[in-house]
C-alpha atoms as a printed R data frame, in Angstrom:
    type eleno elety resid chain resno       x       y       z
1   ATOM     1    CA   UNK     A     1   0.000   0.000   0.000
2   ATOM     2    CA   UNK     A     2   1.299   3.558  -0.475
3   ATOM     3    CA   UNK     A     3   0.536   6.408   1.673
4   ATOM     4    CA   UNK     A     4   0.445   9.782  -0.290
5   ATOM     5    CA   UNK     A     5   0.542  12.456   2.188
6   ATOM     6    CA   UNK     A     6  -0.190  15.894   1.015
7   ATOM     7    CA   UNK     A     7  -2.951  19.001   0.816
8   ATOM     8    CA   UNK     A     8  -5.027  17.042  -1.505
9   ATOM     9    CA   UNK     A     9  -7.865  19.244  -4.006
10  ATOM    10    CA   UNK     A    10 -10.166  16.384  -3.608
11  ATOM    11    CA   UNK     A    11 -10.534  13.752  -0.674
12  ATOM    12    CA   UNK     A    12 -10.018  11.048  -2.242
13  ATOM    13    CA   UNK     A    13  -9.571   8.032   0.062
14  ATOM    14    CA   UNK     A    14  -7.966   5.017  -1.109
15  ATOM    15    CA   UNK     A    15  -7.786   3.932  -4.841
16  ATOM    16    CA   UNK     A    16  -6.053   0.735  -6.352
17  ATOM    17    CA   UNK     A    17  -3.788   0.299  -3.102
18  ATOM    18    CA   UNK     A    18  -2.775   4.246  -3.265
19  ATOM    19    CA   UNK     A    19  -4.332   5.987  -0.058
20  ATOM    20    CA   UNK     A    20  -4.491   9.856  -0.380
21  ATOM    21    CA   UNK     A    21  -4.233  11.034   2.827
22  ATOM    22    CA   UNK     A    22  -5.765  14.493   2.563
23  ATOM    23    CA   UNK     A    23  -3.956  16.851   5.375
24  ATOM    24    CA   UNK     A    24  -5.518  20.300   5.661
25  ATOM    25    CA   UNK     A    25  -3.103  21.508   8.050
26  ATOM    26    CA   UNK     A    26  -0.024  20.870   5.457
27  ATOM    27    CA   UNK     A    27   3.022  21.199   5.836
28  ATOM    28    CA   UNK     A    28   2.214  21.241   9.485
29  ATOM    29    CA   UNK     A    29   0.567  18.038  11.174
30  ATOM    30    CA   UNK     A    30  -1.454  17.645  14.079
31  ATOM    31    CA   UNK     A    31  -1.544  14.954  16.521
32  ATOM    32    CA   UNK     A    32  -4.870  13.992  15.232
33  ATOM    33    CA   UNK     A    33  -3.700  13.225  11.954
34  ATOM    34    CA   UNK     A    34  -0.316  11.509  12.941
35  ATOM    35    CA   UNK     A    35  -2.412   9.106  14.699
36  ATOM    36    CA   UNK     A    36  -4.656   8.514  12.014
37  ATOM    37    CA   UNK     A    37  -1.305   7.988  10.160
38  ATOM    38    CA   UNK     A    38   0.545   5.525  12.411
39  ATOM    39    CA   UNK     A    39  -2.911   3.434  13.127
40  ATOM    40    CA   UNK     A    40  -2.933   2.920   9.090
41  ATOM    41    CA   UNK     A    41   0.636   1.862   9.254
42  ATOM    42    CA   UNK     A    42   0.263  -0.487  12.225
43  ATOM    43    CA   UNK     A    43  -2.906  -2.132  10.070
44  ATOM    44    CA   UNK     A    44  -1.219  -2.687   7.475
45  ATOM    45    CA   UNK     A    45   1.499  -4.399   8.842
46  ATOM    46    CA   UNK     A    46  -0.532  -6.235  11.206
47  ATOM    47    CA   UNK     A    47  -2.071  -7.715   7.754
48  ATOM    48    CA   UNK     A    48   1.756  -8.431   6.053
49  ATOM    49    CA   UNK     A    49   1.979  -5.190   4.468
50  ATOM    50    CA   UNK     A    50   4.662  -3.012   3.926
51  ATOM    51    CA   UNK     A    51   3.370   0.753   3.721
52  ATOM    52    CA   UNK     A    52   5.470   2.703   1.323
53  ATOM    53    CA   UNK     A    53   5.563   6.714   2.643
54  ATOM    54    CA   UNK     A    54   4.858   9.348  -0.432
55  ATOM    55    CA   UNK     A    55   5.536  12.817   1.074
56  ATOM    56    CA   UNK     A    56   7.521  16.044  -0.166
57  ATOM    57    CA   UNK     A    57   8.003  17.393   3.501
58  ATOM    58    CA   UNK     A    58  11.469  15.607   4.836
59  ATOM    59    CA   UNK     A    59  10.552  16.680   8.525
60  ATOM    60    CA   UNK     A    60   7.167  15.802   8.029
61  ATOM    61    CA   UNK     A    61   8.448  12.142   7.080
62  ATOM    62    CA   UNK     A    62  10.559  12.379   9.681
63  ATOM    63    CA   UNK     A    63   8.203  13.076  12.320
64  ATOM    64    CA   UNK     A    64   5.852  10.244  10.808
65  ATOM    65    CA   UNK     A    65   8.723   7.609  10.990
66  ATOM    66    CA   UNK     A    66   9.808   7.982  14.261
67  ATOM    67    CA   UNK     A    67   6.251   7.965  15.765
68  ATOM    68    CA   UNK     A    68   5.467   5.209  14.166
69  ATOM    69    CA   UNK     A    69   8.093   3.583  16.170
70  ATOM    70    CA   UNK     A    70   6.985   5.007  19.152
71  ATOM    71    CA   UNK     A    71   3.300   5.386  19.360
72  ATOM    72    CA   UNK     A    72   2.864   5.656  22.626
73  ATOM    73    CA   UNK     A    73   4.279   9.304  22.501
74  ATOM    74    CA   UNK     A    74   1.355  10.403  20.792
75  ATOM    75    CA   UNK     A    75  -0.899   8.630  23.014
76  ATOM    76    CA   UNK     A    76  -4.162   6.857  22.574
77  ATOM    77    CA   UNK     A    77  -4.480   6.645  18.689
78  ATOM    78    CA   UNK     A    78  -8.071   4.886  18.459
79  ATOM    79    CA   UNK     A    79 -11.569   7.454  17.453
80  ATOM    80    CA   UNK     A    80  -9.825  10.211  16.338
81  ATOM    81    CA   UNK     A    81 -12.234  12.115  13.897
82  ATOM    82    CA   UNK     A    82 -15.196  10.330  15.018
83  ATOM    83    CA   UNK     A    83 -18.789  11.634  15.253
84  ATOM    84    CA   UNK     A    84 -21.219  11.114  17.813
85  ATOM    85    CA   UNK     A    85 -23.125   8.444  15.608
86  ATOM    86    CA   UNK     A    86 -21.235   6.230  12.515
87  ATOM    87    CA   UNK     A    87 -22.937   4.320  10.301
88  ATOM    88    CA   UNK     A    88 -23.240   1.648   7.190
89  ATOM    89    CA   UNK     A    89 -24.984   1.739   4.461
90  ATOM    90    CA   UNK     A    90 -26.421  -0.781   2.293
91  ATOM    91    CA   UNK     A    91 -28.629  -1.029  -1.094
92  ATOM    92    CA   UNK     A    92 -32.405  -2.123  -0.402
93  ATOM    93    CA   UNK     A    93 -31.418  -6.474  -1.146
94  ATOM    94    CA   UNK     A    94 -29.061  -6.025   1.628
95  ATOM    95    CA   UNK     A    95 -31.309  -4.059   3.979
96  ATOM    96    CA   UNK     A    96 -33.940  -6.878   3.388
97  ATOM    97    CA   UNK     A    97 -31.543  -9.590   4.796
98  ATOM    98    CA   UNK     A    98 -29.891  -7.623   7.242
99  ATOM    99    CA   UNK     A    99 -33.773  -6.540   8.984
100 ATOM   100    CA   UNK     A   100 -34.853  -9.898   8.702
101 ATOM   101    CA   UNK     A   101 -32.563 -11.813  10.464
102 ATOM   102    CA   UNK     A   102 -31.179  -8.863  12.962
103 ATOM   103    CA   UNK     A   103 -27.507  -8.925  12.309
104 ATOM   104    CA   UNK     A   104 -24.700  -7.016  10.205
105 ATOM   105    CA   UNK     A   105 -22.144  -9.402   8.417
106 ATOM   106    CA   UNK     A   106 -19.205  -8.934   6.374
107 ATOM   107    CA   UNK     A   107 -19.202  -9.610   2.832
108 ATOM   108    CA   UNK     A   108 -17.279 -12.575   3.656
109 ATOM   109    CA   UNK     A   109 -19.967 -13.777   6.000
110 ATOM   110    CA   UNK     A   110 -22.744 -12.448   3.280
111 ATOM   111    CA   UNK     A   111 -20.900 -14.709   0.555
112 ATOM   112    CA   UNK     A   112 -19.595 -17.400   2.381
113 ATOM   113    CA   UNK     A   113 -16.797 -16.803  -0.094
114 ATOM   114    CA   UNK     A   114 -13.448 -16.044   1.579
115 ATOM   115    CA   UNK     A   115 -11.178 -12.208   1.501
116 ATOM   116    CA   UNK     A   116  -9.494 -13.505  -1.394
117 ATOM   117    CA   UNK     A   117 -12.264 -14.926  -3.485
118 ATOM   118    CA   UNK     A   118 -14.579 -11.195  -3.077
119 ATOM   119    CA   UNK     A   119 -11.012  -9.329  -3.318
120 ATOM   120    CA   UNK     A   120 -10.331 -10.980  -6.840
121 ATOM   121    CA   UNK     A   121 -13.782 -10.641  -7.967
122 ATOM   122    CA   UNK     A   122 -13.728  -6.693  -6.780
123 ATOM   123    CA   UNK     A   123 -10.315  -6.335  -8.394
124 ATOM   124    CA   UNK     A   124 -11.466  -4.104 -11.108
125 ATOM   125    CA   UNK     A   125 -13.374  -1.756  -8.333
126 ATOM   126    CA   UNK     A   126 -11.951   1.650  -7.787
127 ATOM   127    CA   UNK     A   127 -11.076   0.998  -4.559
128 ATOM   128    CA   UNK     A   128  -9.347  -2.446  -4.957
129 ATOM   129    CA   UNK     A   129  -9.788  -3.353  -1.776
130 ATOM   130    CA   UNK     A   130  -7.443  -5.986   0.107
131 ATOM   131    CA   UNK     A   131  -8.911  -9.093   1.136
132 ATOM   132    CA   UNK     A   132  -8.897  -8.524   4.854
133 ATOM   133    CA   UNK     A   133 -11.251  -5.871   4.065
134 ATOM   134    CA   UNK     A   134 -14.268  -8.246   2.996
135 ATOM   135    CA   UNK     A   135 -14.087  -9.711   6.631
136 ATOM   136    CA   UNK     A   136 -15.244  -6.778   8.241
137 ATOM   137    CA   UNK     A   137 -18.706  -4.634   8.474
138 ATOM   138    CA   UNK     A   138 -17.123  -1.316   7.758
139 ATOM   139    CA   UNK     A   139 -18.658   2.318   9.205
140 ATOM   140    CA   UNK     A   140 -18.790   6.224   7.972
141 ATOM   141    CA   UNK     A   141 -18.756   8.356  10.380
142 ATOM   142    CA   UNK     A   142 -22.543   9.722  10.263
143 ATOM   143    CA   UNK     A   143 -22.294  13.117   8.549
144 ATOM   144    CA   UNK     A   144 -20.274  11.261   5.898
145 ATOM   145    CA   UNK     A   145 -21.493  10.446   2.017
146 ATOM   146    CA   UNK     A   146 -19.324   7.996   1.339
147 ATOM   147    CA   UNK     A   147 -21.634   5.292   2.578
148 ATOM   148    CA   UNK     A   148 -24.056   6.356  -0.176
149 ATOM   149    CA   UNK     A   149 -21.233   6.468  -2.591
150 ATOM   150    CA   UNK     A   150 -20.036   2.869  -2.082
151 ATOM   151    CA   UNK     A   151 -24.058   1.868  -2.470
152 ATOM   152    CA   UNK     A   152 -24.363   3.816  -5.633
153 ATOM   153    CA   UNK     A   153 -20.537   2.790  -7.050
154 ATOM   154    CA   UNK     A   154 -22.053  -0.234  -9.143
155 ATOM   155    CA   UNK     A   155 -24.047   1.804 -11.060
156 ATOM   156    CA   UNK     A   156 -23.256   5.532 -10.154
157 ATOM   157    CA   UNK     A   157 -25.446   7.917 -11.277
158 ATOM   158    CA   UNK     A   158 -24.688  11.317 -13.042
159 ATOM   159    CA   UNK     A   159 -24.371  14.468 -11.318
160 ATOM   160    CA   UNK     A   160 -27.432  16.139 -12.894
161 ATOM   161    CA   UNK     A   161 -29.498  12.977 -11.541
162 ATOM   162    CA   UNK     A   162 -27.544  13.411  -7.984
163 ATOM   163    CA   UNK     A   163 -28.377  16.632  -8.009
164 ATOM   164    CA   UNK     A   164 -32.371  16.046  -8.601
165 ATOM   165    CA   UNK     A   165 -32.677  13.252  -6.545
166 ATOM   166    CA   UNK     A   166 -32.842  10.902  -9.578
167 ATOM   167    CA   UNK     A   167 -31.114   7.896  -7.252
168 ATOM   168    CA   UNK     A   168 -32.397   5.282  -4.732
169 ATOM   169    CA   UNK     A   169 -30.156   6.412  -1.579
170 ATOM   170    CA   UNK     A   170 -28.911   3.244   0.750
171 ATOM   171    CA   UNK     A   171 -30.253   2.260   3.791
172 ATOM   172    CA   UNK     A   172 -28.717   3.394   6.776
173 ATOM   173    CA   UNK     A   173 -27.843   1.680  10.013
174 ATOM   174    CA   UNK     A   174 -26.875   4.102  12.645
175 ATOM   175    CA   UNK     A   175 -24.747   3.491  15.899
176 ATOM   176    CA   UNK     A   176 -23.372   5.637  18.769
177 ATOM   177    CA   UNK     A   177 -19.726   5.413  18.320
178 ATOM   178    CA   UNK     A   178 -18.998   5.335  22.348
179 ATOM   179    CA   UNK     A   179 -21.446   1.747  22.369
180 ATOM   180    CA   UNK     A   180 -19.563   0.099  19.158
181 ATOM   181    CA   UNK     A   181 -16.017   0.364  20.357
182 ATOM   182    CA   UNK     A   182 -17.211  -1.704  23.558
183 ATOM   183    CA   UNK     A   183 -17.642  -4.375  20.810
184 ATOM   184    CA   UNK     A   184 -15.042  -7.086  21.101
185 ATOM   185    CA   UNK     A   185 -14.176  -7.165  17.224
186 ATOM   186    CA   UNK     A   186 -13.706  -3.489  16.546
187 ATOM   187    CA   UNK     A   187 -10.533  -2.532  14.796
188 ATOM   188    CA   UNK     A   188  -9.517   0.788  14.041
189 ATOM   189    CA   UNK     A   189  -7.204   1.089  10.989
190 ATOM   190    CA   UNK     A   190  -6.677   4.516  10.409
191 ATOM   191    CA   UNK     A   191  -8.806   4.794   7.442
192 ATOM   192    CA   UNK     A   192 -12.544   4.183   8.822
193 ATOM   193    CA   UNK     A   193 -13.850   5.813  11.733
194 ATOM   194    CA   UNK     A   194 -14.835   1.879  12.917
195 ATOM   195    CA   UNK     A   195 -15.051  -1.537  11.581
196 ATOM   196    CA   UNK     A   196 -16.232  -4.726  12.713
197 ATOM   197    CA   UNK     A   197 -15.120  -8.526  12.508
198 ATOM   198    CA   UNK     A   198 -17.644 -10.693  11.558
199 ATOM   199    CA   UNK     A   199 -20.816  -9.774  12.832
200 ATOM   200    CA   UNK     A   200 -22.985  -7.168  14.939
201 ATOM   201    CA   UNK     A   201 -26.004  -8.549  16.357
202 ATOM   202    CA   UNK     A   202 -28.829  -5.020  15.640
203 ATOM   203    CA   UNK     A   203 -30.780  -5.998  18.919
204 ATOM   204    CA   UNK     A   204 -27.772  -4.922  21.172
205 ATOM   205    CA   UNK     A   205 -26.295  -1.770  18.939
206 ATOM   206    CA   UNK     A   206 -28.542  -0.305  16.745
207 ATOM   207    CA   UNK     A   207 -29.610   2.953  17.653
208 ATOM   208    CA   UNK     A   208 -31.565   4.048  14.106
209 ATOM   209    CA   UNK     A   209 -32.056   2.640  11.012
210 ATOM   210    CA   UNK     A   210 -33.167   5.014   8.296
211 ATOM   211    CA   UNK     A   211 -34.769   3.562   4.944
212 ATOM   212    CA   UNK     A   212 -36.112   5.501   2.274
213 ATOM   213    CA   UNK     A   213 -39.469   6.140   1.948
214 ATOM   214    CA   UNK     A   214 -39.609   4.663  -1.633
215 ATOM   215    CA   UNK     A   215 -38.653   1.330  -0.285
216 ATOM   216    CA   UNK     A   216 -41.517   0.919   2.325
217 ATOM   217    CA   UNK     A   217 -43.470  -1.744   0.832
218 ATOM   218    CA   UNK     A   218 -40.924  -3.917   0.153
219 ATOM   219    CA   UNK     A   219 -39.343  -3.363   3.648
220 ATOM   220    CA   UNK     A   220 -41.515  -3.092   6.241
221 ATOM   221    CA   UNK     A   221 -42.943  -6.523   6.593
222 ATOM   222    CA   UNK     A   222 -39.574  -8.299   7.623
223 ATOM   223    CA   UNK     A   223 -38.568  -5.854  10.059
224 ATOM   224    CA   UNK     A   224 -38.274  -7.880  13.351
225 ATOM   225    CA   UNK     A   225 -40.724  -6.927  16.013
226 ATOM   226    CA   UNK     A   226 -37.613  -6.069  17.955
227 ATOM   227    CA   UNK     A   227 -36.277  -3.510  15.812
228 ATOM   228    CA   UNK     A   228 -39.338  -2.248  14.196
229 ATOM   229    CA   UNK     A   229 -39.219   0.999  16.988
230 ATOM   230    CA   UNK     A   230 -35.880   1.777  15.715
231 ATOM   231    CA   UNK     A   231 -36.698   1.628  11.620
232 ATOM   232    CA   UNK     A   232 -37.145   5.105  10.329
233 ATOM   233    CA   UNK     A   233 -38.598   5.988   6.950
234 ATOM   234    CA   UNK     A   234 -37.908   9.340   5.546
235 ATOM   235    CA   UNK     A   235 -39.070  10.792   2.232
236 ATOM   236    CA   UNK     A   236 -35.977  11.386  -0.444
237 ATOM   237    CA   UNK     A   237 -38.009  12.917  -3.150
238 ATOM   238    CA   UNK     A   238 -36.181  15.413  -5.170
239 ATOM   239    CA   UNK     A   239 -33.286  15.441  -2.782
240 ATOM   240    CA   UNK     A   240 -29.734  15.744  -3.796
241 ATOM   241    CA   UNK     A   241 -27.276  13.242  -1.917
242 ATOM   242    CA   UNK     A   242 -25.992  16.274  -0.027
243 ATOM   243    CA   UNK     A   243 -29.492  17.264   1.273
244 ATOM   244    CA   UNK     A   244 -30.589  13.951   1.684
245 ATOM   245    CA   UNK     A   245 -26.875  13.255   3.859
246 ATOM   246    CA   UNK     A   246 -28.300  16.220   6.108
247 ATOM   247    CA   UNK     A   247 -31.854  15.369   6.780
248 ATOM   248    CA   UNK     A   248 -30.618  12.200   7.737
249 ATOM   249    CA   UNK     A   249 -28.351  12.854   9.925
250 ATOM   250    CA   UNK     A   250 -30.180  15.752  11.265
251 ATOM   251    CA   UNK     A   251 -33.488  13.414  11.701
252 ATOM   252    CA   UNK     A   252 -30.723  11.023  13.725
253 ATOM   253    CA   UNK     A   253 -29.216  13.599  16.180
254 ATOM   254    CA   UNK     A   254 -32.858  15.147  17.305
255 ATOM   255    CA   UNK     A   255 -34.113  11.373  17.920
């Protein structure tokens, strides 16, 4: 994986195994973002890979190296950026399973396939994702389009259709972020707010679950008694992804 490190135009995440760390404070860096930083670095290698530094600043490199040899100088590196509520998103055939049977999986639980298998067949993805990836149920933090985005990647619309609300927007599951770290398989990596190993069971976590209106027919009977209080169904009509990211998330703070 390579790290490019640098005032980026556009956040752009990772893409085929480059991650573009945008830093905003550049050429300065704050202890927020070193952290960030070194818990990406410690991922990887914790999953055999070597991280290969791209950065024009020598002190800046500098300052990365040595605290990634000693991380406990910058102290406690998990949650940093994290907002009150994360969240992950799914298109309306996963919400369906998911409601029905009261649990999040990871793809590789979903598939029953294993990393490698759903890595190879997601090679040609833009985000080429390493297999280690597939075994977790991966979070946004919950002002955060990105969940959307990763719905909508298969078949992404344009942006005059974005803009109109021409798009069926995923279905959200919403958690406070203080309850899912007491969760024995969260990992932070430095590249999601959260993630998950394996499996979340809704009953114990879930604190919303917000479903477009457009998909209440085909929803609504297979929501288990037990989480029916907690499904939400809010009306996307003629709502750009950016409005429709801030009614939602609005809707989820004032519950």
């Amino acid at each position: 994986m390579i790290l490019n490190i640098a005032k980026h135009k556009a956040v752009r995440g990772i893409e085929n195994g480059v991650y573009y760390f945008n830093l905003p404070e550049y050429p300065e860096i704050l202890t927020d973002s070193l952290r960030l930083i070194v818990a990406f670095i410690i991922y990887e290698k914790s999953n055999g890979r070597h991280t290969e530094i791209v950065c024009e600043d020598r002190q800046m490199l500098t300052i990365i190296e040595n605290a990634v040899v000693n991380p406990e100088a910058i102290g406690k590196i998990f949650l940093s950026k994290i907002t009150e509520f994360v969240y992950h998103a799914t298109g309306l055939s996963g919400a369906c399973g998911i409601l029905s049977s009261g649990k999040l999986l990871s793809a590789v639980k979903v598939y029953n396939k294993t990393g490698d298998e759903l890595a190879y067949e997601k090679r040609n993805c833009p985000w080429n994702d390493p297999a280690d990836y597939f075994e977790y149920i991966m979070f946004c933090n919950g002002d955060d389009m990105t969940g959307d985005y990763v719905v909508l990647s298969e078949n992404f619309p344009n942006k005059e259709d974005l803009d109109k609300g021409n798009f069926n927007a995923g279905v959200r599951f919403y958690i406070r972020a203080d309850n899912i770290t007491e969760h024995i398989g969260h990992v932070f990596d430095g590249y999601h707010p959260i993630k998950i190993k394996d499996e979340i069971i809704l009953s114990e976590y879930l604190f919303a679950c917000i479903v477009p209106e457009q998909y209440r027919t085909k929803l609504d009977n297979l929501v288990l008694p037990e989480l029916a209080s907690k499904v939400h169904y809010l009306s996307q009509k003629g709502m750009s992804l950016s409005e429709w990211n801030d009614k939602v998330y609005d809707f989820v703070k004032q519950l």
